[in-house]
N, C-alpha and C positions, 0 to 999 in steps of 0.2 A: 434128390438128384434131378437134374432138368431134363425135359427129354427131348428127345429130335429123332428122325427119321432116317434109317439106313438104306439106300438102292444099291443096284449095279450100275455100271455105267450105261446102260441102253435106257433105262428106265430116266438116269441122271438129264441124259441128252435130250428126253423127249420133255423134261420139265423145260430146259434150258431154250429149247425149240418154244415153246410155250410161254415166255416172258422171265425165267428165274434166272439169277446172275450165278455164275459159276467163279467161287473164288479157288483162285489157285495157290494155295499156301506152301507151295517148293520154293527153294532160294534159286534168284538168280538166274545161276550157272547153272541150274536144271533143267530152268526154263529156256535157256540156248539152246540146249541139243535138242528137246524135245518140249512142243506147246499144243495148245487146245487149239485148235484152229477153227473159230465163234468167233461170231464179232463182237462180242465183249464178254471180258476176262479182268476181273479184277484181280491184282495181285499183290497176295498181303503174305508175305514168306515170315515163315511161323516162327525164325527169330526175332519179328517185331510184331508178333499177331497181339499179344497185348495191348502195345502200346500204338495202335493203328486200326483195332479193333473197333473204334466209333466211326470209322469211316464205313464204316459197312452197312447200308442202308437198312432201317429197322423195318420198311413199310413193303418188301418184295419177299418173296423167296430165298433163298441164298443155299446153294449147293457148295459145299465145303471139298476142294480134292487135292489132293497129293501125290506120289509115285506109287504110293499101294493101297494108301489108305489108312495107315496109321497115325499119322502127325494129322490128318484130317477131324478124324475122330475125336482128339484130344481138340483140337479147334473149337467144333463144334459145340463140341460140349463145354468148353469156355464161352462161347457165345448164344449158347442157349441158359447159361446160367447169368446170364448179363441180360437177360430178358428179350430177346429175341425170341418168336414164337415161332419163325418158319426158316427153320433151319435143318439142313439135309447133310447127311455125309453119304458122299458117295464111297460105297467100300472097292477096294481092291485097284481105285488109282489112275491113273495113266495109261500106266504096264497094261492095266485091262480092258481101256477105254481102247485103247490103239488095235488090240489082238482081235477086238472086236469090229474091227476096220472102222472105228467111228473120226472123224476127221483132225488131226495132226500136222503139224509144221513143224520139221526136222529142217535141222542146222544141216550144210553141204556137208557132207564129208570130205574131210583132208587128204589126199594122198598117204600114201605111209613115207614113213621120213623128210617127210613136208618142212618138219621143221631143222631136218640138212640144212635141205636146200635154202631155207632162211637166210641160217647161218653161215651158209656158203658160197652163194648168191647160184644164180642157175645156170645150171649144168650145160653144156655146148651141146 
Protein backbone atom coordinates (compact mmCIF):
# COMPACT_ATOMS: atom_id res chain seq x y z
CA UNK A 1 0.00 0.00 0.00
CA UNK A 2 1.59 3.59 -0.70
CA UNK A 3 2.01 5.86 1.79
CA UNK A 4 1.44 9.57 2.29
CA UNK A 5 1.19 11.84 5.16
CA UNK A 6 -2.00 13.02 7.09
CA UNK A 7 -2.07 16.96 8.74
CA UNK A 8 -4.65 19.21 10.12
CA UNK A 9 -5.29 22.09 8.37
CA UNK A 10 -2.84 24.48 10.38
CA UNK A 11 -0.09 22.23 9.82
CA UNK A 12 -1.62 21.85 5.69
CA UNK A 13 -1.43 25.83 5.48
CA UNK A 14 2.03 26.20 6.83
CA UNK A 15 3.31 23.58 4.00
CA UNK A 16 1.28 25.60 1.51
CA UNK A 17 2.76 28.93 2.99
CA UNK A 18 6.15 27.15 2.26
CA UNK A 19 5.91 26.40 -1.46
CA UNK A 20 3.36 23.06 -1.61
CA UNK A 21 0.42 23.19 -4.04
CA UNK A 22 -2.97 22.67 -2.37
CA UNK A 23 -5.15 20.59 -4.62
CA UNK A 24 -8.66 20.85 -4.04
CA UNK A 25 -10.68 17.76 -5.15
CA UNK A 26 -14.45 19.13 -4.36
CA UNK A 27 -16.63 19.58 -7.60
CA UNK A 28 -17.40 22.62 -8.83
CA UNK A 29 -20.38 23.96 -7.05
CA UNK A 30 -18.61 23.38 -3.84
CA UNK A 31 -16.19 25.41 -4.75
CA UNK A 32 -18.68 28.39 -5.36
CA UNK A 33 -20.02 28.71 -1.97
CA UNK A 34 -16.85 28.08 -0.26
CA UNK A 35 -12.77 28.23 -1.61
CA UNK A 36 -9.19 28.38 -0.31
CA UNK A 37 -8.43 31.64 -0.60
CA UNK A 38 -4.11 30.94 -1.75
CA UNK A 39 -2.87 32.04 -4.56
CA UNK A 40 -2.75 28.91 -6.05
CA UNK A 41 -5.23 26.05 -5.89
CA UNK A 42 -5.28 23.58 -8.25
CA UNK A 43 -8.40 21.99 -8.87
CA UNK A 44 -9.00 18.44 -9.83
CA UNK A 45 -12.77 17.43 -8.52
CA UNK A 46 -12.49 13.76 -7.73
CA UNK A 47 -15.08 12.93 -10.48
CA UNK A 48 -12.24 13.35 -12.92
CA UNK A 49 -9.07 12.79 -10.37
CA UNK A 50 -8.23 9.89 -12.53
CA UNK A 51 -8.33 10.83 -15.54
CA UNK A 52 -6.46 14.47 -14.70
CA UNK A 53 -4.34 13.06 -12.15
CA UNK A 54 -1.00 13.48 -14.48
CA UNK A 55 -1.55 16.94 -14.42
CA UNK A 56 -0.38 17.17 -10.92
CA UNK A 57 3.16 17.94 -10.83
CA UNK A 58 5.37 15.05 -9.66
CA UNK A 59 8.50 17.27 -8.58
CA UNK A 60 6.58 19.54 -5.47
CA UNK A 61 4.66 18.83 -2.62
CA UNK A 62 0.96 18.39 -3.21
CA UNK A 63 -1.53 18.65 -0.20
CA UNK A 64 -4.78 16.69 -1.23
CA UNK A 65 -8.28 18.62 0.35
CA UNK A 66 -11.80 18.27 0.41
CA UNK A 67 -15.03 19.27 2.48
CA UNK A 68 -13.89 16.77 5.43
CA UNK A 69 -11.33 14.93 4.22
CA UNK A 70 -12.60 11.91 2.95
CA UNK A 71 -12.63 12.01 -0.99
CA UNK A 72 -9.10 13.50 -0.11
CA UNK A 73 -7.72 10.54 1.37
CA UNK A 74 -8.93 8.16 -1.22
CA UNK A 75 -7.00 10.82 -3.77
CA UNK A 76 -4.23 10.65 -2.36
CA UNK A 77 -3.74 7.40 -1.88
CA UNK A 78 -4.45 7.08 -5.68
CA UNK A 79 -1.80 9.33 -6.38
CA UNK A 80 0.67 8.11 -4.08
CA UNK A 81 0.30 4.67 -5.68
CA UNK A 82 0.81 6.26 -9.19
CA UNK A 83 4.22 7.22 -7.64
CA UNK A 84 4.21 10.40 -6.38
CA UNK A 85 6.39 10.57 -3.30
CA UNK A 86 5.25 13.95 -1.64
CA UNK A 87 1.94 13.70 -1.12
CA UNK A 88 -0.31 14.99 1.81
CA UNK A 89 -3.99 14.60 2.76
CA UNK A 90 -5.00 17.10 4.78
CA UNK A 91 -7.77 15.50 7.18
CA UNK A 92 -10.84 17.03 8.32
CA UNK A 93 -11.37 19.44 4.90
CA UNK A 94 -12.52 22.77 4.52
CA UNK A 95 -15.20 22.55 7.20
CA UNK A 96 -11.84 22.67 9.50
CA UNK A 97 -9.69 24.78 7.59
CA UNK A 98 -12.31 27.72 7.94
CA UNK A 99 -13.42 26.88 11.88
CA UNK A 100 -9.77 27.42 12.25
CA UNK A 101 -10.04 31.03 10.71
CA UNK A 102 -7.45 29.97 8.06
CA UNK A 103 -8.37 31.99 4.92
CA UNK A 104 -11.66 31.46 2.78
CA UNK A 105 -13.64 33.05 -0.13
CA UNK A 106 -17.34 32.67 0.32
CA UNK A 107 -19.88 33.22 -2.50
CA UNK A 108 -22.36 36.58 -1.50
CA UNK A 109 -25.16 35.36 0.10
CA UNK A 110 -28.61 35.55 -1.64
CA UNK A 111 -31.29 37.20 -0.06
CA UNK A 112 -34.06 34.67 0.91
CA UNK A 113 -36.54 34.35 -1.83
CA UNK A 114 -34.12 35.83 -4.10
CA UNK A 115 -35.22 33.63 -6.44
CA UNK A 116 -39.06 35.37 -6.24
CA UNK A 117 -38.00 38.08 -7.07
CA UNK A 118 -36.15 36.47 -10.28
CA UNK A 119 -39.04 35.18 -11.25
CA UNK A 120 -41.14 38.03 -10.61
CA UNK A 121 -39.13 40.89 -11.38
CA UNK A 122 -38.57 43.48 -8.35
CA UNK A 123 -40.70 44.35 -6.00
CA UNK A 124 -41.98 48.29 -5.88
Amino acid sequence: MAKFKQVDPSAAYDMVKKGALLVDVREAREIERTAFDLEEVMHVPTSRFSSMMAEIPQNRRVVLACHTGSRSVICARMLAEHGHKRVVNMQYGISSWERKGLPVKRAPRKPPFAWLRKLFGKAA
